[in-house]
NUFISE-132899 format. One line per field, with one value per residue (C-alpha): residue in three letters; residue number from 1; x, y, z. Coordinates in Angstrom, 3 decimals. Example, Ala and Ser with C-alpha at 12.3 -4.5 7.8 and 13.67 -1.06 7.14 Angstrom:
REM NUFISE-132899
residuo = c(ALA / SER)
num = c(1 / 2)
x = c(12.300 / 13.670)
y = c(-4.500 / -1.060)
z = c(7.800 / 7.140)
REM end
This chain:
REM NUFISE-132899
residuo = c(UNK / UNK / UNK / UNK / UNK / UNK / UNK / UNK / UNK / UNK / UNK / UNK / UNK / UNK / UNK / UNK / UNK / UNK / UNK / UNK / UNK / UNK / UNK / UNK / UNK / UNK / UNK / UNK / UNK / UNK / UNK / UNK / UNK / UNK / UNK / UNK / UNK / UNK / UNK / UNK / UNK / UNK / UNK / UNK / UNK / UNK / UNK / UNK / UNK / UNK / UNK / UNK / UNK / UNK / UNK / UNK / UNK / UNK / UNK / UNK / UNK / UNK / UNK / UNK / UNK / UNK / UNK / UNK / UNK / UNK / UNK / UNK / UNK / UNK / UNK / UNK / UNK / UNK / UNK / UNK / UNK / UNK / UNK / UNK / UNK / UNK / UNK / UNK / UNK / UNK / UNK / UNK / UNK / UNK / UNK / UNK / UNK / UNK / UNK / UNK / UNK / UNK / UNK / UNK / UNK / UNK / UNK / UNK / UNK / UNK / UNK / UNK / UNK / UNK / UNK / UNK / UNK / UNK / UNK / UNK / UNK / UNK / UNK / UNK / UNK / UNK / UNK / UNK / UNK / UNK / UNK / UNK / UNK / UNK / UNK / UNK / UNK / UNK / UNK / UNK / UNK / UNK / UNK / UNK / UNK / UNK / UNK / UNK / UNK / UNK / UNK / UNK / UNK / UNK / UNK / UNK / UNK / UNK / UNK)
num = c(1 / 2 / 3 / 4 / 5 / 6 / 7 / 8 / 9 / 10 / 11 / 12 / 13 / 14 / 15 / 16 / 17 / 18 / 19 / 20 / 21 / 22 / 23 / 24 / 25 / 26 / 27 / 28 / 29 / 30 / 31 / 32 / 33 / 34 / 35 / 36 / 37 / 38 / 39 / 40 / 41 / 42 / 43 / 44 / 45 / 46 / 47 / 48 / 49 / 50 / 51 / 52 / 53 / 54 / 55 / 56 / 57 / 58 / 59 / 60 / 61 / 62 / 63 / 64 / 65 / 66 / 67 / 68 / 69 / 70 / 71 / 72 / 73 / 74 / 75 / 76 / 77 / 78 / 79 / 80 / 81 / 82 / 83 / 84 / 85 / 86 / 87 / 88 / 89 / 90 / 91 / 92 / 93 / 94 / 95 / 96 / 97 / 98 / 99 / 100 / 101 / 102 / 103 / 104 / 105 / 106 / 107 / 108 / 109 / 110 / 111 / 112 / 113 / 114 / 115 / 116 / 117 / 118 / 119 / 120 / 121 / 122 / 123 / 124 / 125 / 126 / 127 / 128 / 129 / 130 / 131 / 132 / 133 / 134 / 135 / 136 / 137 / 138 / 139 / 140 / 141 / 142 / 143 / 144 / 145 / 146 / 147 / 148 / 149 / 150 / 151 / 152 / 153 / 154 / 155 / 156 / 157 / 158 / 159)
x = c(221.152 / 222.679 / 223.755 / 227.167 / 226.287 / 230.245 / 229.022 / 226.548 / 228.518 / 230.798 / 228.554 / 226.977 / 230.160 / 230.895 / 227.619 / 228.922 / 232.316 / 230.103 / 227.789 / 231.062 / 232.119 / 228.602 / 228.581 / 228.268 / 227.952 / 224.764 / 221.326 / 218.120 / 214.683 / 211.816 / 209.199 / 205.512 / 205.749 / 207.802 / 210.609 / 214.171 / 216.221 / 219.558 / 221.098 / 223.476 / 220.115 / 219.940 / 223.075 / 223.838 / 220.381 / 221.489 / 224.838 / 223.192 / 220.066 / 222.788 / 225.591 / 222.438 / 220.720 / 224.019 / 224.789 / 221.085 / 220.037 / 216.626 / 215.868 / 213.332 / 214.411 / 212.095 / 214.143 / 212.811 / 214.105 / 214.111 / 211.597 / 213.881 / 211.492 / 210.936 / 209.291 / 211.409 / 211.287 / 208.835 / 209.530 / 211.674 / 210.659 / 213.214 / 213.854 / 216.247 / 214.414 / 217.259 / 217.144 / 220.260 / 220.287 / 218.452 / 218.556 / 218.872 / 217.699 / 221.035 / 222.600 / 222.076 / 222.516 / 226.016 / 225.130 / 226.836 / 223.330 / 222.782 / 223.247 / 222.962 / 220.738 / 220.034 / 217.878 / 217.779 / 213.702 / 212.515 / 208.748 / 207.671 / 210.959 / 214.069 / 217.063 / 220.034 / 220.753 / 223.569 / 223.605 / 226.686 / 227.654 / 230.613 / 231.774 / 232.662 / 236.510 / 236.277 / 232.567 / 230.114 / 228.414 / 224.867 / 223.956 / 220.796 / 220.620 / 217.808 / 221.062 / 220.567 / 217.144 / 216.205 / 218.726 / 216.584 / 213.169 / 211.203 / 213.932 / 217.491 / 219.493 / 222.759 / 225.334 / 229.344 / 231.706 / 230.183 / 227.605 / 223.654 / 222.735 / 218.917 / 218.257 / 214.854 / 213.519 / 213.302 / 210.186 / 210.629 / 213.733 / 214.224 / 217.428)
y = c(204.467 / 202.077 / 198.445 / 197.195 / 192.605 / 192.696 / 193.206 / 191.544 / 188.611 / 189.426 / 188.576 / 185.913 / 183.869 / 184.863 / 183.235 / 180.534 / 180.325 / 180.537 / 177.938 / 175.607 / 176.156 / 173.849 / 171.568 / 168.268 / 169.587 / 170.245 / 168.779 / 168.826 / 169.679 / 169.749 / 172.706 / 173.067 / 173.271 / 170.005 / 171.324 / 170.653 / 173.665 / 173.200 / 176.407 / 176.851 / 178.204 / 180.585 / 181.864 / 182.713 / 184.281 / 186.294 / 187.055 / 187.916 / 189.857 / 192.394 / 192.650 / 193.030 / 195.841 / 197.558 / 197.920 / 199.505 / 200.464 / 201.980 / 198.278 / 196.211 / 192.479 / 189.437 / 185.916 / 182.352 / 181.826 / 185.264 / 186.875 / 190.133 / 190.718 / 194.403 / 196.366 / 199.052 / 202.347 / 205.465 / 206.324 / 203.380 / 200.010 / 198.119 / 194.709 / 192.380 / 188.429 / 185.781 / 181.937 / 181.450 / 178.044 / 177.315 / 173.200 / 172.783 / 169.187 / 168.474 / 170.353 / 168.459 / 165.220 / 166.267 / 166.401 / 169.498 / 170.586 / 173.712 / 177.555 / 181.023 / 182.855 / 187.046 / 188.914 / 192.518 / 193.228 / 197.079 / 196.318 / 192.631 / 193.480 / 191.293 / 193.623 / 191.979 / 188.829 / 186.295 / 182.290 / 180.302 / 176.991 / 176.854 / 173.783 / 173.553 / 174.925 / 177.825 / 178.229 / 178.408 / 181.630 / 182.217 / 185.732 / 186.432 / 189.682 / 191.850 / 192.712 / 188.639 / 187.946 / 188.294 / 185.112 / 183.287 / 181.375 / 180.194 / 178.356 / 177.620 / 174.650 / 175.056 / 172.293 / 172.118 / 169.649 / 169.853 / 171.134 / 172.569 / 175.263 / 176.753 / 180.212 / 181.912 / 184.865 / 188.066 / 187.819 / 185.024 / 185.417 / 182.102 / 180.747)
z = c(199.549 / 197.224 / 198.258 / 195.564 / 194.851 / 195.974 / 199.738 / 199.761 / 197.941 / 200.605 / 203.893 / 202.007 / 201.618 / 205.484 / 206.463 / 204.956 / 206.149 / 209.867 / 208.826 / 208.385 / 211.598 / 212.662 / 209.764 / 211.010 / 214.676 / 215.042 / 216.341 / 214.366 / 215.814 / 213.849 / 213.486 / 213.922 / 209.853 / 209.613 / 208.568 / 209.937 / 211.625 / 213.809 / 215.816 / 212.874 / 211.121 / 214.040 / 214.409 / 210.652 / 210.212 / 213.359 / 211.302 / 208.222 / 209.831 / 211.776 / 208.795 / 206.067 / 208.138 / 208.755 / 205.500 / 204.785 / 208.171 / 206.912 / 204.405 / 206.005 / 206.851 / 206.574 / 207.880 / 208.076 / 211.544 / 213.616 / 214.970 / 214.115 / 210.846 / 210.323 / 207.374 / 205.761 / 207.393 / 206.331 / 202.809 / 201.821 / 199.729 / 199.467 / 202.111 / 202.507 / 202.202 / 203.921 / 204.277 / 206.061 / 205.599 / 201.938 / 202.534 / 206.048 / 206.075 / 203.855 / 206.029 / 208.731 / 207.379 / 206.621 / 202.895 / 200.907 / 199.090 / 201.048 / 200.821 / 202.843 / 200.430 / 200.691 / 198.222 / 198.044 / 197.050 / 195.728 / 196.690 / 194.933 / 192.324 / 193.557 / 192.271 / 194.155 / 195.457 / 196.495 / 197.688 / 198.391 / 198.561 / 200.787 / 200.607 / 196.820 / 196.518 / 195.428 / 197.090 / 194.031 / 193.908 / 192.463 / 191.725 / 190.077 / 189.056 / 186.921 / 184.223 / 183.579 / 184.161 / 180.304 / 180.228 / 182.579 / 181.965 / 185.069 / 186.286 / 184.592 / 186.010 / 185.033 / 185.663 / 185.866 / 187.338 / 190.961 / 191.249 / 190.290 / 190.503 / 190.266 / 188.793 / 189.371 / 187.037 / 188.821 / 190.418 / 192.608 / 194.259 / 195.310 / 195.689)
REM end
Protein backbone atom coordinates (compact mmCIF):
# COMPACT_ATOMS: atom_id res chain seq x y z
CA UNK A 1 0.00 0.00 0.00
CA UNK A 2 1.45 3.32 -0.58
CA UNK A 3 0.26 6.55 1.30
CA UNK A 4 1.05 10.09 -1.40
CA UNK A 5 2.38 13.44 1.66
CA UNK A 6 -0.51 15.28 -0.62
CA UNK A 7 -3.24 13.27 1.49
CA UNK A 8 -1.96 13.22 4.18
CA UNK A 9 -1.14 17.10 3.84
CA UNK A 10 -4.62 17.05 2.91
CA UNK A 11 -6.35 15.68 6.33
CA UNK A 12 -3.78 17.39 8.21
CA UNK A 13 -4.84 20.87 7.11
CA UNK A 14 -8.64 19.54 7.63
CA UNK A 15 -7.81 18.79 11.25
CA UNK A 16 -6.95 22.03 11.35
CA UNK A 17 -9.62 23.77 9.67
CA UNK A 18 -11.81 21.47 12.61
CA UNK A 19 -9.62 22.52 15.31
CA UNK A 20 -10.67 26.29 14.29
CA UNK A 21 -14.02 25.64 14.59
CA UNK A 22 -13.11 25.28 18.82
CA UNK A 23 -10.42 27.80 18.99
CA UNK A 24 -11.15 29.95 21.70
CA UNK A 25 -14.28 27.82 22.66
CA UNK A 26 -13.11 25.45 24.59
CA UNK A 27 -12.49 24.40 28.36
CA UNK A 28 -9.22 23.08 29.68
CA UNK A 29 -8.89 20.15 32.12
CA UNK A 30 -5.79 19.00 33.20
CA UNK A 31 -4.40 15.29 33.06
CA UNK A 32 -3.03 12.86 35.53
CA UNK A 33 0.40 13.83 33.54
CA UNK A 34 -0.17 17.62 34.01
CA UNK A 35 -0.70 18.38 30.87
CA UNK A 36 -3.57 20.54 29.42
CA UNK A 37 -6.22 18.85 26.92
CA UNK A 38 -9.71 20.53 25.84
CA UNK A 39 -12.41 18.33 23.71
CA UNK A 40 -11.01 20.01 20.59
CA UNK A 41 -7.95 17.51 21.33
CA UNK A 42 -10.56 14.80 21.24
CA UNK A 43 -12.48 15.41 18.50
CA UNK A 44 -9.62 16.08 15.89
CA UNK A 45 -7.66 13.04 17.12
CA UNK A 46 -11.08 11.27 16.47
CA UNK A 47 -10.94 13.02 12.88
CA UNK A 48 -7.51 12.18 12.19
CA UNK A 49 -7.53 8.51 13.83
CA UNK A 50 -10.71 7.51 11.26
CA UNK A 51 -9.47 9.59 7.95
CA UNK A 52 -5.59 8.22 8.73
CA UNK A 53 -6.75 4.52 9.08
CA UNK A 54 -8.99 4.82 6.06
CA UNK A 55 -6.54 5.76 3.95
CA UNK A 56 -4.23 2.63 5.22
CA UNK A 57 -6.74 0.45 6.78
CA UNK A 58 -4.10 -2.33 7.66
CA UNK A 59 -1.30 0.82 9.35
CA UNK A 60 -1.35 0.68 12.99
CA UNK A 61 -2.37 4.04 14.85
CA UNK A 62 -0.82 5.25 18.14
CA UNK A 63 -2.72 8.87 19.41
CA UNK A 64 -2.03 10.92 22.54
CA UNK A 65 -5.65 11.20 23.43
CA UNK A 66 -7.68 7.96 22.22
CA UNK A 67 -7.75 4.95 23.54
CA UNK A 68 -8.32 3.83 19.67
CA UNK A 69 -4.34 2.85 19.57
CA UNK A 70 -3.85 -0.27 17.52
CA UNK A 71 -0.61 -2.01 16.22
CA UNK A 72 -0.39 -2.59 12.49
CA UNK A 73 -1.97 -5.68 11.28
CA UNK A 74 -0.05 -9.26 10.63
CA UNK A 75 2.63 -8.69 8.16
CA UNK A 76 2.65 -4.92 8.06
CA UNK A 77 5.18 -2.28 9.90
CA UNK A 78 4.30 0.70 9.18
CA UNK A 79 1.90 3.12 11.90
CA UNK A 80 0.55 6.20 11.84
CA UNK A 81 1.95 8.41 15.33
CA UNK A 82 -0.76 11.67 15.71
CA UNK A 83 -0.77 14.58 18.24
CA UNK A 84 -3.80 16.25 17.16
CA UNK A 85 -3.19 19.09 19.00
CA UNK A 86 0.94 19.56 19.15
CA UNK A 87 0.63 22.75 21.80
CA UNK A 88 -2.57 22.39 23.31
CA UNK A 89 -1.80 24.60 26.28
CA UNK A 90 -1.42 27.56 23.51
CA UNK A 91 -4.19 26.39 22.22
CA UNK A 92 -6.18 26.94 24.85
CA UNK A 93 -5.01 30.10 25.93
CA UNK A 94 -6.10 31.38 22.60
CA UNK A 95 -2.42 31.71 21.56
CA UNK A 96 -1.71 30.67 17.71
CA UNK A 97 1.50 28.32 18.68
CA UNK A 98 -0.14 25.04 17.99
CA UNK A 99 -0.41 22.29 15.27
CA UNK A 100 -2.26 18.87 14.23
CA UNK A 101 0.80 16.78 13.63
CA UNK A 102 0.65 12.99 11.70
CA UNK A 103 3.73 10.92 11.02
CA UNK A 104 3.70 8.03 8.84
CA UNK A 105 6.49 5.46 10.78
CA UNK A 106 7.97 2.07 8.72
CA UNK A 107 8.99 0.36 12.14
CA UNK A 108 11.28 3.13 14.35
CA UNK A 109 11.92 4.91 10.51
CA UNK A 110 9.49 8.07 10.23
CA UNK A 111 9.02 8.18 6.25
CA UNK A 112 6.05 10.66 6.00
CA UNK A 113 4.76 13.25 7.95
CA UNK A 114 2.66 16.57 7.99
CA UNK A 115 1.85 19.49 10.87
CA UNK A 116 -0.12 22.60 10.26
CA UNK A 117 -0.53 25.73 11.67
CA UNK A 118 -3.89 26.92 10.66
CA UNK A 119 -4.10 30.05 11.64
CA UNK A 120 -1.20 31.66 9.59
CA UNK A 121 -2.88 32.76 6.02
CA UNK A 122 -2.00 30.59 3.98
CA UNK A 123 -1.69 27.81 6.96
CA UNK A 124 2.16 27.07 7.24
CA UNK A 125 2.88 23.59 6.41
CA UNK A 126 5.81 21.53 7.87
CA UNK A 127 6.68 18.40 6.07
CA UNK A 128 9.59 16.51 7.11
CA UNK A 129 10.36 14.07 4.85
CA UNK A 130 13.45 11.32 4.56
CA UNK A 131 14.18 13.09 0.70
CA UNK A 132 15.24 16.22 3.21
CA UNK A 133 16.43 14.75 6.20
CA UNK A 134 20.23 14.90 5.02
CA UNK A 135 19.28 18.84 5.18
CA UNK A 136 18.38 18.54 8.72
CA UNK A 137 20.68 18.33 11.94
CA UNK A 138 18.99 17.42 15.29
CA UNK A 139 16.73 20.09 15.04
CA UNK A 140 16.54 23.06 12.35
CA UNK A 141 14.52 26.18 13.37
CA UNK A 142 13.78 27.90 10.49
CA UNK A 143 12.16 31.37 10.66
CA UNK A 144 10.06 33.67 8.12
CA UNK A 145 7.80 36.58 8.61
CA UNK A 146 5.35 34.68 11.05
CA UNK A 147 6.26 32.17 12.15
CA UNK A 148 8.91 29.08 13.58
CA UNK A 149 9.00 26.38 12.67
CA UNK A 150 10.95 23.14 14.28
CA UNK A 151 12.33 20.38 12.03
CA UNK A 152 13.36 17.01 13.57
CA UNK A 153 15.86 14.49 11.73
CA UNK A 154 14.20 11.38 10.70
CA UNK A 155 14.32 9.47 13.64
CA UNK A 156 12.37 11.40 15.93
CA UNK A 157 9.41 12.39 14.28
CA UNK A 158 8.46 15.05 16.38
CA UNK A 159 6.67 17.80 15.17
Amino acid sequence: MSVEIADIKQIVEEAGQLALLYYGKVTKSIKADLSVVSEADEAVEDFLRLSLTSLAPGYGYIGEETDGSRPPAPGETHAWVVDALDGSRAFVAGMPLWMPAACLMDGNRPIAGAAVNPVEHPPDFVVPRPAVGHLLQDRDVVHDSNVVKFLWKPGSCGM
